[in-house]
Each structure stands twice: as C-alpha cells, then as structure tokens.
N, C-alpha and C positions, 0 to 999 in steps of 0.2 A: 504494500500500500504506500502510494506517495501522497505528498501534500495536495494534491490535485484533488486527490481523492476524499478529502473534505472541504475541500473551498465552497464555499458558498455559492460565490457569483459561478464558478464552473458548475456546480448543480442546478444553480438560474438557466445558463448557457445551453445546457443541456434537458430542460424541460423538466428537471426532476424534483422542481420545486416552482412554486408558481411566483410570478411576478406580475404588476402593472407594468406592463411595457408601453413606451408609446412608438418604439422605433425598434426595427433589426434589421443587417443586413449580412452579407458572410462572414466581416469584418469584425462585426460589432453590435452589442446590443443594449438600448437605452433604456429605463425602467426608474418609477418613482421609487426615491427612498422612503423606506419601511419606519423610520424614525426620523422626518422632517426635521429642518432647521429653519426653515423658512417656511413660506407658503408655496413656491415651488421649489420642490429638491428633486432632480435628478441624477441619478448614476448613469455615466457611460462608461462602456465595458469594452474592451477588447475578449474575442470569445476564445483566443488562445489565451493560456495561462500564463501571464508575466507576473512578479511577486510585486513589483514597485516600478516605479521612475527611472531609481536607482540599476533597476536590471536589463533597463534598455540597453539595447544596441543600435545597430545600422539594420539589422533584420526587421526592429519594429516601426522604422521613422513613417513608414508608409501609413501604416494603421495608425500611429497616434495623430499623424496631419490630417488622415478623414476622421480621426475623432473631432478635432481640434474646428475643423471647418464645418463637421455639422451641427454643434453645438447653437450656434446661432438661430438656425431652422429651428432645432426642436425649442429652446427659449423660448420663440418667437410663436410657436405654436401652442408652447406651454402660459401663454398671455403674458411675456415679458416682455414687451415692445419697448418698455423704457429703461432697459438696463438688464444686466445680470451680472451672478460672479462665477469666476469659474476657481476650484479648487481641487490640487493634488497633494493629497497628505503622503507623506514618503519617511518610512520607518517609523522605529517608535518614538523617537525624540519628535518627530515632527506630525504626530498624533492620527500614523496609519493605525487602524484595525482591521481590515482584514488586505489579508497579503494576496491579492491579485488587484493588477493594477486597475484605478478607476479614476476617474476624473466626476466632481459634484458640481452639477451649474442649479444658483441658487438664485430666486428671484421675488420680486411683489416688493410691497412699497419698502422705501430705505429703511424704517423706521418698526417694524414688526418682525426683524429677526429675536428668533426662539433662543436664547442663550446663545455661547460662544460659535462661532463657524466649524464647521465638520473638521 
C-alpha cells in the first residue's frame, strides 16, 4: 500500500468518494471544499498524484498552467466577478493538510471570510 492509496483527493479523482464538482477534465478536477473558508471555496486538483508544490517538476508545469488558467472561468462561474484568491499551502510549516497537490480559489464579499485563509 502506498500513500496514494489513502489520499483523499485521489479517492475524489477516482469516484470512490463523492464530491460537489463543478468542473473535470483529464487533467484535472474542480470541486467545492467540504469545510469553507469563504463563501466560495474551491479545490483544484491535478488527478495525478503530486504531494505538494514543492514536488513539482518540468513533468507537471503543463497541468499546473491549465490549473492556473482555469481558475478564472470557474471563479467566475462560481459568482466571483469581483475578485478572488487563489491559494497553495505547501508543507506543514506552510499549513498543507492533505498531501496531494491543490490549489483553493476563494471568493464573495472582502469582508465575510470565515476565520484564517486555508
């Protein structure tokens, strides 16, 4: 058994657990977080399993660029027309929890974030 084989978001990826998606594609799959910080939280996923940021290489720059470019769309669809954040927590000093890489885009008025940022 590898770490794979409990990652979360690779069981998301894998249909073995349900998710609110509002986007997939071979690449990549979008879905609302299960514990908001905002009033819009989403996770984007790369559906290979990378640990962090930190574990990229040259192999992943293609997938994090169509992470990174679709982010807008779905914002935008998720009713953020006036703003968003986009956030990558990377290790444990830098407040990752779980170890496959995601990116949070978080949105709605400035002033109604739920506690500290992801």
């Amino acid at each position: 058994m590898n770490a794979q084989d409990n990652c979360i978001f690779c069981k998301i990826v894998a249909g073995q657990l349900p998710s609110r998606k509002v986007y997939e594609d071979d690449d990549m799959v979008a879905f609302h977080d299960i514990h908001p910080k905002a009033p819009v939280h989403l996770l984007v996923i790369p559906r290979l399993h990378v640990d962090s940021l930190a574990d990229c290489g040259a192999g992943e720059v293609a997938v994090l660029a169509r992470m990174m470019l679709k982010v807008p769309e779905l914002a935008r669809a998720a009713g953020c027309a006036n703003g968003f954040r986009t956030v990558i927590n990377t290790g444990p000093d830098g407040g990752q929890e779980v170890y496959h890489l995601h990116l949070h885009v978080l949105g709605g008025p400035r002033h109604e974030w739920k506690g500290p940022l992801p």
